[in-house]
mmCIF entry with sequence, helices, sheets and N, C-alpha, C, O atoms, coordinates in Angstrom:
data_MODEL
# 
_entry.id   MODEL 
# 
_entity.id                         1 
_entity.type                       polymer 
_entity.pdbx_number_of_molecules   1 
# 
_entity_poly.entity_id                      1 
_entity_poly.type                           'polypeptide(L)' 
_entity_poly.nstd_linkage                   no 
_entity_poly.nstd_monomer                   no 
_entity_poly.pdbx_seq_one_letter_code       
;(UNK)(UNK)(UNK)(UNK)(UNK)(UNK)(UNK)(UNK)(UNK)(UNK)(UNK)(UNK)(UNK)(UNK)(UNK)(UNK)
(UNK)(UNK)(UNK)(UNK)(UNK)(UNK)(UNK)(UNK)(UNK)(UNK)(UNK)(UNK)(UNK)(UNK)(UNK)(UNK)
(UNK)(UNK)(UNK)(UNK)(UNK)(UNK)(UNK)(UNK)(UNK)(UNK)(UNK)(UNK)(UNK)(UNK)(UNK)(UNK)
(UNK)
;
_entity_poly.pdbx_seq_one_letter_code_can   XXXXXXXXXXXXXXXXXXXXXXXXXXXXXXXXXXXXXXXXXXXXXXXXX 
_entity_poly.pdbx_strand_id                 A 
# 
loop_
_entity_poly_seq.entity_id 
_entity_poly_seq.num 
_entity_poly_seq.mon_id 
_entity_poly_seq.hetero 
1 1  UNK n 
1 2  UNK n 
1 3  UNK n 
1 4  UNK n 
1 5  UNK n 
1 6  UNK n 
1 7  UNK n 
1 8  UNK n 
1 9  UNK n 
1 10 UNK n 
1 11 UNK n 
1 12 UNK n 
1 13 UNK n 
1 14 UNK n 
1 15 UNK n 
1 16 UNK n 
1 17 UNK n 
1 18 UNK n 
1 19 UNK n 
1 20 UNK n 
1 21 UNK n 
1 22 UNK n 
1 23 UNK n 
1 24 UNK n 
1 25 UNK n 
1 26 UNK n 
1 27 UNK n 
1 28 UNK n 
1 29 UNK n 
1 30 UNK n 
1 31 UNK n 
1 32 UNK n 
1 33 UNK n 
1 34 UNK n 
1 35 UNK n 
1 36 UNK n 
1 37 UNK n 
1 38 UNK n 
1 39 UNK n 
1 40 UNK n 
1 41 UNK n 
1 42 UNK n 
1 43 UNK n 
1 44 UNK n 
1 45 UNK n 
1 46 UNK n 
1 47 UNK n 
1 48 UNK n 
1 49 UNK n 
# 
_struct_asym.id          A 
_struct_asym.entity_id   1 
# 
loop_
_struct_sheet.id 
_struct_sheet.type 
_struct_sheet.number_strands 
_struct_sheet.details 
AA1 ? 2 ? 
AA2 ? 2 ? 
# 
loop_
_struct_sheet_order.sheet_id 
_struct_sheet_order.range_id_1 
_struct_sheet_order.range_id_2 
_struct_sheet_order.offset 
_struct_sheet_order.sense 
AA1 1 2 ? anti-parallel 
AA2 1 2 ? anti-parallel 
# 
loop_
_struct_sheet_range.sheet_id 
_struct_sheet_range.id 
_struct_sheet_range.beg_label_comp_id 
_struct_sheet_range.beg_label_asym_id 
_struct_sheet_range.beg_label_seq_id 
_struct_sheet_range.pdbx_beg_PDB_ins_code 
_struct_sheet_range.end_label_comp_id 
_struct_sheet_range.end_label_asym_id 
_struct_sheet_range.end_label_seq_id 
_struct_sheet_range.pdbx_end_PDB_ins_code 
_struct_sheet_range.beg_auth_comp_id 
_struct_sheet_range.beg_auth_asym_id 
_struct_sheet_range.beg_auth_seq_id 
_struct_sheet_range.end_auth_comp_id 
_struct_sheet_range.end_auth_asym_id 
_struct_sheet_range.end_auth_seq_id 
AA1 1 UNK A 20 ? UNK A 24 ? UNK A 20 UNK A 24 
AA1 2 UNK A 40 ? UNK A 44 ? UNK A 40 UNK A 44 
AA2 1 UNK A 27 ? UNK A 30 ? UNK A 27 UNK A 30 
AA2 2 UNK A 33 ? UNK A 36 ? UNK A 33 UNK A 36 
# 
loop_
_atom_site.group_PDB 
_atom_site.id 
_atom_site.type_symbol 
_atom_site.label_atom_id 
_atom_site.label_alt_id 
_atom_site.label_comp_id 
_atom_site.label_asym_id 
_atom_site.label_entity_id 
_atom_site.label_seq_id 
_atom_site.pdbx_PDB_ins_code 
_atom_site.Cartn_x 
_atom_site.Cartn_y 
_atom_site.Cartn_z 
_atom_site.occupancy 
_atom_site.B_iso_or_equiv 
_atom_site.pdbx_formal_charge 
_atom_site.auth_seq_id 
_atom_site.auth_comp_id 
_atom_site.auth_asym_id 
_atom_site.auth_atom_id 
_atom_site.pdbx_PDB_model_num 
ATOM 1   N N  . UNK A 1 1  ? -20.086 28.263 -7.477  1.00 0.00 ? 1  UNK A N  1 
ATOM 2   C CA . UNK A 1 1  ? -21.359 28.125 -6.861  1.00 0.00 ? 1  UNK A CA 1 
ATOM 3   C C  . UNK A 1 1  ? -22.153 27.163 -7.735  1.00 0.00 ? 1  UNK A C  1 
ATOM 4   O O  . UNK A 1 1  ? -22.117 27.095 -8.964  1.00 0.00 ? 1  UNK A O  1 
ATOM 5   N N  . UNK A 1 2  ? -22.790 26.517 -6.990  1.00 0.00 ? 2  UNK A N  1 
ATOM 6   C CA . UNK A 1 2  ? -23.544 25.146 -7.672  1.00 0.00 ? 2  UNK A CA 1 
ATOM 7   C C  . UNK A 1 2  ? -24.728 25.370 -7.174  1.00 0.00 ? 2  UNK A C  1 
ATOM 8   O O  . UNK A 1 2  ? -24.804 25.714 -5.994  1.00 0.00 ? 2  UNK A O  1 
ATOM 9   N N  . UNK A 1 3  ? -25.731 25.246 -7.846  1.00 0.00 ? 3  UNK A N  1 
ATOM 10  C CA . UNK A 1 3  ? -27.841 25.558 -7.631  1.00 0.00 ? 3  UNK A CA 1 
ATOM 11  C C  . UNK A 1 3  ? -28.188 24.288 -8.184  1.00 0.00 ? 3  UNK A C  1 
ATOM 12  O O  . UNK A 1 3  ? -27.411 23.478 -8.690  1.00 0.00 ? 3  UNK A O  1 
ATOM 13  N N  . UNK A 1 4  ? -29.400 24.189 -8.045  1.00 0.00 ? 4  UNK A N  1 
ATOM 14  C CA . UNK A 1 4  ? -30.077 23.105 -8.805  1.00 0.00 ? 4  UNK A CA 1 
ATOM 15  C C  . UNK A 1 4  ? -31.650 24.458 -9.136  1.00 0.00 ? 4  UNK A C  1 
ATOM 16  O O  . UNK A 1 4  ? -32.281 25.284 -8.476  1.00 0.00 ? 4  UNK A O  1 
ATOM 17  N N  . UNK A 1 5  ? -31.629 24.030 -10.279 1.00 0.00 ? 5  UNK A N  1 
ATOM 18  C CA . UNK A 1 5  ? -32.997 25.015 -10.608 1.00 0.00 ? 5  UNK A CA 1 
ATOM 19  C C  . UNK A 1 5  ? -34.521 24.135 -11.395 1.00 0.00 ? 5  UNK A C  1 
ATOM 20  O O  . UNK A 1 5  ? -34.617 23.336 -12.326 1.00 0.00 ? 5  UNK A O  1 
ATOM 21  N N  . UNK A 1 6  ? -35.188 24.559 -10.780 1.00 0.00 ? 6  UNK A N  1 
ATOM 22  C CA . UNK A 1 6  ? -36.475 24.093 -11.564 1.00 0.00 ? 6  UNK A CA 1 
ATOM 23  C C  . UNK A 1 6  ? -37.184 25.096 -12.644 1.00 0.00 ? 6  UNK A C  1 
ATOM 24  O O  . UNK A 1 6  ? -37.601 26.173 -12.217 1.00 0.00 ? 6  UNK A O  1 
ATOM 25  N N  . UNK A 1 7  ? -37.302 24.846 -13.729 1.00 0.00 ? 7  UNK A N  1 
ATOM 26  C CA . UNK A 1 7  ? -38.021 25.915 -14.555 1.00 0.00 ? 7  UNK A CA 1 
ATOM 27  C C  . UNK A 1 7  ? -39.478 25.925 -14.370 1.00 0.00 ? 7  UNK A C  1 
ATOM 28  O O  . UNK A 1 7  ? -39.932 24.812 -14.104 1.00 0.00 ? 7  UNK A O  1 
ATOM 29  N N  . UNK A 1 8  ? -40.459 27.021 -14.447 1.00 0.00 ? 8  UNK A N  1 
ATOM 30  C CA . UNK A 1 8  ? -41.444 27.588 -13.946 1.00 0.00 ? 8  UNK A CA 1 
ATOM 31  C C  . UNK A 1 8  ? -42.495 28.082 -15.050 1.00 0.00 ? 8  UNK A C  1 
ATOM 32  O O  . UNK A 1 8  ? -42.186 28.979 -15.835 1.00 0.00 ? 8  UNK A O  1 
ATOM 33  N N  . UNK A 1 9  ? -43.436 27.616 -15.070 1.00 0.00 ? 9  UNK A N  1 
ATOM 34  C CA . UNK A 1 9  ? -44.712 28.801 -16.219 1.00 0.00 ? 9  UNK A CA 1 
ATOM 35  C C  . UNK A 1 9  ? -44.478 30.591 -15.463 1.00 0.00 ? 9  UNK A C  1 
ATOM 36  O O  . UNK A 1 9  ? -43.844 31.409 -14.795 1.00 0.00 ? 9  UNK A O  1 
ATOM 37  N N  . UNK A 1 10 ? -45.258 30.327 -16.030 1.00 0.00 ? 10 UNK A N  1 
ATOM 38  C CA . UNK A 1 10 ? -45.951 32.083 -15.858 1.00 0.00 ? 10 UNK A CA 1 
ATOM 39  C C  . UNK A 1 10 ? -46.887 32.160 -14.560 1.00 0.00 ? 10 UNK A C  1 
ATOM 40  O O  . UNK A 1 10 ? -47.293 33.199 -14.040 1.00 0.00 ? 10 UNK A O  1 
ATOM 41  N N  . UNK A 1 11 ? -47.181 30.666 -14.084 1.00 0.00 ? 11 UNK A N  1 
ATOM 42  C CA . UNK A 1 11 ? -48.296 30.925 -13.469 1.00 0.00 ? 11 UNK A CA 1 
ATOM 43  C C  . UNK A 1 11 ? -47.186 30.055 -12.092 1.00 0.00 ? 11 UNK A C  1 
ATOM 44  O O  . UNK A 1 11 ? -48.000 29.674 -11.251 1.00 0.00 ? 11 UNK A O  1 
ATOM 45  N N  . UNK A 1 12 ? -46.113 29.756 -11.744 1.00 0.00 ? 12 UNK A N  1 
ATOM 46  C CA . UNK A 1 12 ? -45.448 29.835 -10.898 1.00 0.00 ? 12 UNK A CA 1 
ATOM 47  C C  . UNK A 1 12 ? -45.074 27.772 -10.665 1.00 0.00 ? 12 UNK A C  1 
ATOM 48  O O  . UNK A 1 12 ? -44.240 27.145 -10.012 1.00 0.00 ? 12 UNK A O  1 
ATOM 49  N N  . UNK A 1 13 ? -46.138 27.397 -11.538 1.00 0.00 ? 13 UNK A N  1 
ATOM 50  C CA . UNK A 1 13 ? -46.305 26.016 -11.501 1.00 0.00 ? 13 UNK A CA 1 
ATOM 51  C C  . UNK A 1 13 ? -44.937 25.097 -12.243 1.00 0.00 ? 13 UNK A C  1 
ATOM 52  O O  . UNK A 1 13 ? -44.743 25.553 -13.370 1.00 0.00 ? 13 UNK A O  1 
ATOM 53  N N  . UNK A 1 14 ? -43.943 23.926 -11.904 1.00 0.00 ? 14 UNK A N  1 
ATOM 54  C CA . UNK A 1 14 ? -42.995 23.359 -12.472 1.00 0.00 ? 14 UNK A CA 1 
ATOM 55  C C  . UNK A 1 14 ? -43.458 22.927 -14.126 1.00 0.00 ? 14 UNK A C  1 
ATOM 56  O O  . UNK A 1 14 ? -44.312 22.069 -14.350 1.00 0.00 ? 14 UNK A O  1 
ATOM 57  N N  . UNK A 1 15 ? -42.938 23.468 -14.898 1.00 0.00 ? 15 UNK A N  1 
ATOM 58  C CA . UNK A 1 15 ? -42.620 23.352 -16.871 1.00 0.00 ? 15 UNK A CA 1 
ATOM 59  C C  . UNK A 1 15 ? -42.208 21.602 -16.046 1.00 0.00 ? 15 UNK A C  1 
ATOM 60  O O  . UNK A 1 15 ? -41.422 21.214 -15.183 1.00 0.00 ? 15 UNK A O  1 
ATOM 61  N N  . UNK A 1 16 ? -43.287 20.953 -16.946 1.00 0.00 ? 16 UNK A N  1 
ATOM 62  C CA . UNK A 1 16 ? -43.077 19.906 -17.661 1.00 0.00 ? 16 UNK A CA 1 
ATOM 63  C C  . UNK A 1 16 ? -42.307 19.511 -18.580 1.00 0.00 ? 16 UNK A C  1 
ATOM 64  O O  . UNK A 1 16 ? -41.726 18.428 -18.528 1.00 0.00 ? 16 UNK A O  1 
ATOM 65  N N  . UNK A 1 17 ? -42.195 20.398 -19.612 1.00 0.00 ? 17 UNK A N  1 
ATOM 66  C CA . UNK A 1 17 ? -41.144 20.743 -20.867 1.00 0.00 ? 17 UNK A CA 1 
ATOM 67  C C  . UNK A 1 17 ? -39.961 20.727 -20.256 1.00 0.00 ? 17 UNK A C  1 
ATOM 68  O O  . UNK A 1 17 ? -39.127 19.843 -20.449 1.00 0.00 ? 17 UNK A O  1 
ATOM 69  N N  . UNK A 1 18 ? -39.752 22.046 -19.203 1.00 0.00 ? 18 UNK A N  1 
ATOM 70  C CA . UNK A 1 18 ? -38.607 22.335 -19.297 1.00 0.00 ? 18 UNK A CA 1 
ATOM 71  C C  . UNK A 1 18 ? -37.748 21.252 -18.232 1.00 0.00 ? 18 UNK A C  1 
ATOM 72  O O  . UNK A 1 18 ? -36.581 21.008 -18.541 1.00 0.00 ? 18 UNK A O  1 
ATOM 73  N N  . UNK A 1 19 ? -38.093 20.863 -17.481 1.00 0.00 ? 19 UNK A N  1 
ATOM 74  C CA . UNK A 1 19 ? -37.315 20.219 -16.228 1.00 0.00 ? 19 UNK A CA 1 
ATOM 75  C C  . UNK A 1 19 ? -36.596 20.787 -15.378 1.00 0.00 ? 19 UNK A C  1 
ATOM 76  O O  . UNK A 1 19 ? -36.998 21.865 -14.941 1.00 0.00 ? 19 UNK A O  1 
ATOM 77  N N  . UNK A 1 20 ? -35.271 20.216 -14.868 1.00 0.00 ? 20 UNK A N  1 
ATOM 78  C CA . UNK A 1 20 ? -34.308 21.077 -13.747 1.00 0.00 ? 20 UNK A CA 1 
ATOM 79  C C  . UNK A 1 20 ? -33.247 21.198 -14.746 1.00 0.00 ? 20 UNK A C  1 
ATOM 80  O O  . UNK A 1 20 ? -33.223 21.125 -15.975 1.00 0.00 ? 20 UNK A O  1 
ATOM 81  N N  . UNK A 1 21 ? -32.267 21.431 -13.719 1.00 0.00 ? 21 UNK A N  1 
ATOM 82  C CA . UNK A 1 21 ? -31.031 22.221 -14.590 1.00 0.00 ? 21 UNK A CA 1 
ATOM 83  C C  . UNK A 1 21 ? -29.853 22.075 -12.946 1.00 0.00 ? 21 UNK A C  1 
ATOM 84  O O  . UNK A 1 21 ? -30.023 22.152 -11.729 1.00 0.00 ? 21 UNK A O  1 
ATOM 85  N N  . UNK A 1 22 ? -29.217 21.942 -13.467 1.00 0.00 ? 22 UNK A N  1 
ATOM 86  C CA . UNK A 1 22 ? -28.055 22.271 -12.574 1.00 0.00 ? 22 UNK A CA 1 
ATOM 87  C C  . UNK A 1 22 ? -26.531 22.810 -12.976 1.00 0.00 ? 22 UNK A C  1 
ATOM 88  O O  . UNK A 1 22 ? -25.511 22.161 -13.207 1.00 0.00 ? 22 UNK A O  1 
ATOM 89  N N  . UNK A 1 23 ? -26.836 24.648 -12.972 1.00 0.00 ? 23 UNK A N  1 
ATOM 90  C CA . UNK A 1 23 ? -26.178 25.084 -13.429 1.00 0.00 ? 23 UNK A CA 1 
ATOM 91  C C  . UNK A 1 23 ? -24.831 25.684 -12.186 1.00 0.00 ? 23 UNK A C  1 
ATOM 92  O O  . UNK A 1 23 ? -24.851 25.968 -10.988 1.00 0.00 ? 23 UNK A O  1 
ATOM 93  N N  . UNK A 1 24 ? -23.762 25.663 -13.264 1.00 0.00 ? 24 UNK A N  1 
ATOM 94  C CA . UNK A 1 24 ? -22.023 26.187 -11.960 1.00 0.00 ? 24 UNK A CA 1 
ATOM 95  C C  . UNK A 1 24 ? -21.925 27.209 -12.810 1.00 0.00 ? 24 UNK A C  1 
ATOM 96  O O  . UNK A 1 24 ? -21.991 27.311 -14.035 1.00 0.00 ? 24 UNK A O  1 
ATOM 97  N N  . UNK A 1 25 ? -21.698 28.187 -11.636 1.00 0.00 ? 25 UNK A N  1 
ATOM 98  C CA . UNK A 1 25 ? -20.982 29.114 -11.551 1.00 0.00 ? 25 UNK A CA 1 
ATOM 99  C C  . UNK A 1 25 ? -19.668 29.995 -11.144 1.00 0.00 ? 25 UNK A C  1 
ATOM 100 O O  . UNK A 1 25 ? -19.475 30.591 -10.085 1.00 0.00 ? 25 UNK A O  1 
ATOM 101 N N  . UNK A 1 26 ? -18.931 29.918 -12.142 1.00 0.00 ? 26 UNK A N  1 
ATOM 102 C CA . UNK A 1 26 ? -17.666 30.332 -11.248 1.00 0.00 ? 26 UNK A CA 1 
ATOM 103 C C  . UNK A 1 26 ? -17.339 32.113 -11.320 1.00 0.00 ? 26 UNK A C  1 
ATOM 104 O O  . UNK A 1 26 ? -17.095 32.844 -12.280 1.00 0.00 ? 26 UNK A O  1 
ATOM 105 N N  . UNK A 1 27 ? -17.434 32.326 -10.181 1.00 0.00 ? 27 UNK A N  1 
ATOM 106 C CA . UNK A 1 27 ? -17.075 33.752 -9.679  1.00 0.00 ? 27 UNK A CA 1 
ATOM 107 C C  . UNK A 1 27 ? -15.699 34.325 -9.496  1.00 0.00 ? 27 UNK A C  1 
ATOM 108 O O  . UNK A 1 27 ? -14.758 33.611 -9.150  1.00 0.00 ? 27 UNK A O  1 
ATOM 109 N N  . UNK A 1 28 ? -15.568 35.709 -9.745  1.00 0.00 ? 28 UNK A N  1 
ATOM 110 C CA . UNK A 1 28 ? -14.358 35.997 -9.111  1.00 0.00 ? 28 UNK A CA 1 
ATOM 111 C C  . UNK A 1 28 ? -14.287 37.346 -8.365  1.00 0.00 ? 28 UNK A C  1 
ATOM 112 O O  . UNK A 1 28 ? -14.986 38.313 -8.665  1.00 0.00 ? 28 UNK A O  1 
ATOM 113 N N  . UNK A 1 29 ? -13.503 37.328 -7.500  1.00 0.00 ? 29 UNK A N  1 
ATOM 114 C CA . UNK A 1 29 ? -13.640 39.323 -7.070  1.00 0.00 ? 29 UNK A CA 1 
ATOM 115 C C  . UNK A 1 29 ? -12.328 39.855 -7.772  1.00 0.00 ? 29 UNK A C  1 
ATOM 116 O O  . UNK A 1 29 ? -11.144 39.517 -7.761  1.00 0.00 ? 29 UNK A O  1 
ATOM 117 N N  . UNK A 1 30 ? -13.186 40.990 -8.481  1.00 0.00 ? 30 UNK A N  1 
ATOM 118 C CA . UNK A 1 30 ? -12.124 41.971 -8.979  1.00 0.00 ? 30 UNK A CA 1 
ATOM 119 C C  . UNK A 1 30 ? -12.628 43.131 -8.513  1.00 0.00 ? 30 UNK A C  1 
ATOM 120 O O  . UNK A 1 30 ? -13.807 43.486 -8.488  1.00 0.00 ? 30 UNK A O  1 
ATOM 121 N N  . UNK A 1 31 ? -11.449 43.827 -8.064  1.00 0.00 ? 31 UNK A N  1 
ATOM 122 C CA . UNK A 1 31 ? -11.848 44.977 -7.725  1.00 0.00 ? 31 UNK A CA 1 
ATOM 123 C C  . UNK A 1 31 ? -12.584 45.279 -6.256  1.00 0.00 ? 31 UNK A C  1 
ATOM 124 O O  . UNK A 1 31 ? -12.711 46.424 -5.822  1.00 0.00 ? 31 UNK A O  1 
ATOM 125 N N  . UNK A 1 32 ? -12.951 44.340 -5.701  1.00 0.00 ? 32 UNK A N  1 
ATOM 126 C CA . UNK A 1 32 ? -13.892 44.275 -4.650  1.00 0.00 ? 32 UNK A CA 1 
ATOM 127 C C  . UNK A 1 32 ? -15.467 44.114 -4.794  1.00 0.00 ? 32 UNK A C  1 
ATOM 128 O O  . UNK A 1 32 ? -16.434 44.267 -4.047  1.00 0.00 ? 32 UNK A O  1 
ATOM 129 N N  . UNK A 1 33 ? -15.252 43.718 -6.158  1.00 0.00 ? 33 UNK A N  1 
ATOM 130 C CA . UNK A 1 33 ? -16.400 43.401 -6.504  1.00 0.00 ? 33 UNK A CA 1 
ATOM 131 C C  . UNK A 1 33 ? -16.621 41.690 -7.348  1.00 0.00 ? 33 UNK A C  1 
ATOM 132 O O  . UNK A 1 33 ? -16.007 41.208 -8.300  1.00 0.00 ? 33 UNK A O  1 
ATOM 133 N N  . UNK A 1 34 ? -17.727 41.137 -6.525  1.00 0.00 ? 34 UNK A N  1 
ATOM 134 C CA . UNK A 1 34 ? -17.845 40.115 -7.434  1.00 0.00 ? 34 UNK A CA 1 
ATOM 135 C C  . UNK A 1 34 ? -18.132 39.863 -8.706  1.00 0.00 ? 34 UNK A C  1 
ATOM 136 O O  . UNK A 1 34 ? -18.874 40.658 -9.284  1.00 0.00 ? 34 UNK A O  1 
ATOM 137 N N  . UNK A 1 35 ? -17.790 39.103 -9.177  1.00 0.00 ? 35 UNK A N  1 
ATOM 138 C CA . UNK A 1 35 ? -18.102 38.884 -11.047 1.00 0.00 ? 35 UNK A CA 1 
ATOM 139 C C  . UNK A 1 35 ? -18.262 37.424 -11.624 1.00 0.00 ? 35 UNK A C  1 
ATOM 140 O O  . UNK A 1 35 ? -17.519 36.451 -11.498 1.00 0.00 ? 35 UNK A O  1 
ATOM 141 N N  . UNK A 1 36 ? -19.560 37.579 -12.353 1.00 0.00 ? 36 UNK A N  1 
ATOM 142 C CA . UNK A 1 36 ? -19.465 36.069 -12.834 1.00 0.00 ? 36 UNK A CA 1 
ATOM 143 C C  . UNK A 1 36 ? -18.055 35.774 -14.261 1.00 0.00 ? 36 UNK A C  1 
ATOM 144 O O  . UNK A 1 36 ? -17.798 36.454 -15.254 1.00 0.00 ? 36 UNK A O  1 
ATOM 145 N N  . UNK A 1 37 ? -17.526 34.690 -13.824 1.00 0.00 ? 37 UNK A N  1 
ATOM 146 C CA . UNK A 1 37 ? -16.489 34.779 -14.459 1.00 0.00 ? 37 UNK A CA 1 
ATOM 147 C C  . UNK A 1 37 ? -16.384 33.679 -15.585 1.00 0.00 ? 37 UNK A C  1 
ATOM 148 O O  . UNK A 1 37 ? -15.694 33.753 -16.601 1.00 0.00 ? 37 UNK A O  1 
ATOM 149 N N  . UNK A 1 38 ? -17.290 32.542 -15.162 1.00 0.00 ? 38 UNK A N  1 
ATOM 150 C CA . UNK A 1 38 ? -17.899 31.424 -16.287 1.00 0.00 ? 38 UNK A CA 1 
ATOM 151 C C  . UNK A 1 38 ? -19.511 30.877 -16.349 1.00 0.00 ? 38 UNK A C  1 
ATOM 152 O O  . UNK A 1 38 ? -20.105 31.055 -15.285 1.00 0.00 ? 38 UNK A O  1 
ATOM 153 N N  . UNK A 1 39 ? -19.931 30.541 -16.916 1.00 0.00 ? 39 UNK A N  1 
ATOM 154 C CA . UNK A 1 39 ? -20.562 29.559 -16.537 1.00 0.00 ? 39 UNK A CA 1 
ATOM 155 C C  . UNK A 1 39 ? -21.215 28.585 -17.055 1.00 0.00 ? 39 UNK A C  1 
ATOM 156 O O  . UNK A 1 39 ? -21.267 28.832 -18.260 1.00 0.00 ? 39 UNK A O  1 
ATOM 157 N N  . UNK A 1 40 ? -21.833 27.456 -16.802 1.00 0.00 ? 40 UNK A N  1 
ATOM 158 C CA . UNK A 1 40 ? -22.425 25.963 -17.599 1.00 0.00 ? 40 UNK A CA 1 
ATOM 159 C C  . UNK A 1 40 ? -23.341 25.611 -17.178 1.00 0.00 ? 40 UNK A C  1 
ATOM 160 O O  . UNK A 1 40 ? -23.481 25.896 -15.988 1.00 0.00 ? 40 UNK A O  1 
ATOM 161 N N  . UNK A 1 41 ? -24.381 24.884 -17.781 1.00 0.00 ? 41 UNK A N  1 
ATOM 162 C CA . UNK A 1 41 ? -25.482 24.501 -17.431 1.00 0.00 ? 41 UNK A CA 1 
ATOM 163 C C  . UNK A 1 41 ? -25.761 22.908 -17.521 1.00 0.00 ? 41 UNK A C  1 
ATOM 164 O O  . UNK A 1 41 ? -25.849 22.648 -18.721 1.00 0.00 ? 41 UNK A O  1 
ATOM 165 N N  . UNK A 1 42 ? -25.899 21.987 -16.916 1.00 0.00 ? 42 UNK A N  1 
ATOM 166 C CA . UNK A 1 42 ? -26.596 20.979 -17.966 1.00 0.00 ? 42 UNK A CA 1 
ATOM 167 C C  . UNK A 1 42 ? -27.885 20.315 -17.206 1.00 0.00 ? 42 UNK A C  1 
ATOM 168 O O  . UNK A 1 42 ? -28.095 20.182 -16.000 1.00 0.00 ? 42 UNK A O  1 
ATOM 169 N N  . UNK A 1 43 ? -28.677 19.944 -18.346 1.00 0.00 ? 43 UNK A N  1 
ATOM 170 C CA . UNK A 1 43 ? -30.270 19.273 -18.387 1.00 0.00 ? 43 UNK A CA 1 
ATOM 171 C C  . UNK A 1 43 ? -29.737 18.095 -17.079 1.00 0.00 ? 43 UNK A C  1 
ATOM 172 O O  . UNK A 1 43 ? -28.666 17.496 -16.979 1.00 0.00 ? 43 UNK A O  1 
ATOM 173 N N  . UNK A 1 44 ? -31.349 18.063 -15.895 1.00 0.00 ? 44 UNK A N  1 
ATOM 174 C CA . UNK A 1 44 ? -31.006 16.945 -15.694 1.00 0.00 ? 44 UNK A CA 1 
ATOM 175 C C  . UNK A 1 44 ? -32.023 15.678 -16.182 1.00 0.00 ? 44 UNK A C  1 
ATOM 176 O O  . UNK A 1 44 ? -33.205 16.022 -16.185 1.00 0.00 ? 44 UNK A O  1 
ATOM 177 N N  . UNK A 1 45 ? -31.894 14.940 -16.399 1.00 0.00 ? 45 UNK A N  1 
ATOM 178 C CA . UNK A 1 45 ? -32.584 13.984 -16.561 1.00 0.00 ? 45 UNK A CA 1 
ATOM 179 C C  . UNK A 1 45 ? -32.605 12.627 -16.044 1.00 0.00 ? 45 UNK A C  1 
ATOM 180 O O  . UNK A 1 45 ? -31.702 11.871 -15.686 1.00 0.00 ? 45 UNK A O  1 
ATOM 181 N N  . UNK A 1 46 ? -34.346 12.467 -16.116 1.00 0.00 ? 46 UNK A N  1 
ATOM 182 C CA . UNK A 1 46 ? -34.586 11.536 -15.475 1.00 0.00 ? 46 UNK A CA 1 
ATOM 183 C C  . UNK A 1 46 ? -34.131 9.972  -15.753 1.00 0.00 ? 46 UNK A C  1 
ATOM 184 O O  . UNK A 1 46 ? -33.987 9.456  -16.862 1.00 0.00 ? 46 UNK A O  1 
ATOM 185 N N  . UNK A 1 47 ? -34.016 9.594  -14.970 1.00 0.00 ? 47 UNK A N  1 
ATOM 186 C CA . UNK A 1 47 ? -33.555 8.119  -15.143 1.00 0.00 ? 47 UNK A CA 1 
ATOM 187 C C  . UNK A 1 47 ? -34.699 6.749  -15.173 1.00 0.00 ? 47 UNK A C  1 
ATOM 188 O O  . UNK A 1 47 ? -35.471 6.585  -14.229 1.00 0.00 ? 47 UNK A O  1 
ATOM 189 N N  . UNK A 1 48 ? -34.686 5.834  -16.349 1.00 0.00 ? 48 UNK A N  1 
ATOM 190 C CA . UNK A 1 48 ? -36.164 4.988  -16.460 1.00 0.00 ? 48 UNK A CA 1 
ATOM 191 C C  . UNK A 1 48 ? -36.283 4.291  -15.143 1.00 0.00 ? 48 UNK A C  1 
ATOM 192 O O  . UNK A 1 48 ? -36.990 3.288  -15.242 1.00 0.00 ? 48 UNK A O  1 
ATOM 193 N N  . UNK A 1 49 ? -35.725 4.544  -13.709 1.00 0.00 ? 49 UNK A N  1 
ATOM 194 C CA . UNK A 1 49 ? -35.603 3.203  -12.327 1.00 0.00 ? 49 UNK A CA 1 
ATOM 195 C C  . UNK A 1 49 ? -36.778 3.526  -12.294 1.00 0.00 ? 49 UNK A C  1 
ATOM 196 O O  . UNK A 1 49 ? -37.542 2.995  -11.488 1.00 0.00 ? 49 UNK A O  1 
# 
């Protein structure tokens, strides 16, 4: 599973600081149950265009 995330204050407004993120997730079912089974994150950043 692939997201794109924006980080957030306290007050619900987009972190300047923090930026996005586009973190994978890889799942698995064991058991009949799902499970996170890895996962990675990386910064995205902006590009000077």
């Amino acid at each position: 599973m692939r997201v794109r995330q924006v980080y957030t204050s306290t007050n619900g407004q987009p972190s300047e600081d923090e930026g996005e993120g586009t973190p994978l997730f890889v799942m698995s079912k064991e058991e009949g149950q799902w499970r996170l089974a890895a996962c990675q994150s990386t910064g995205v950043i902006e590009s000077g265009e």
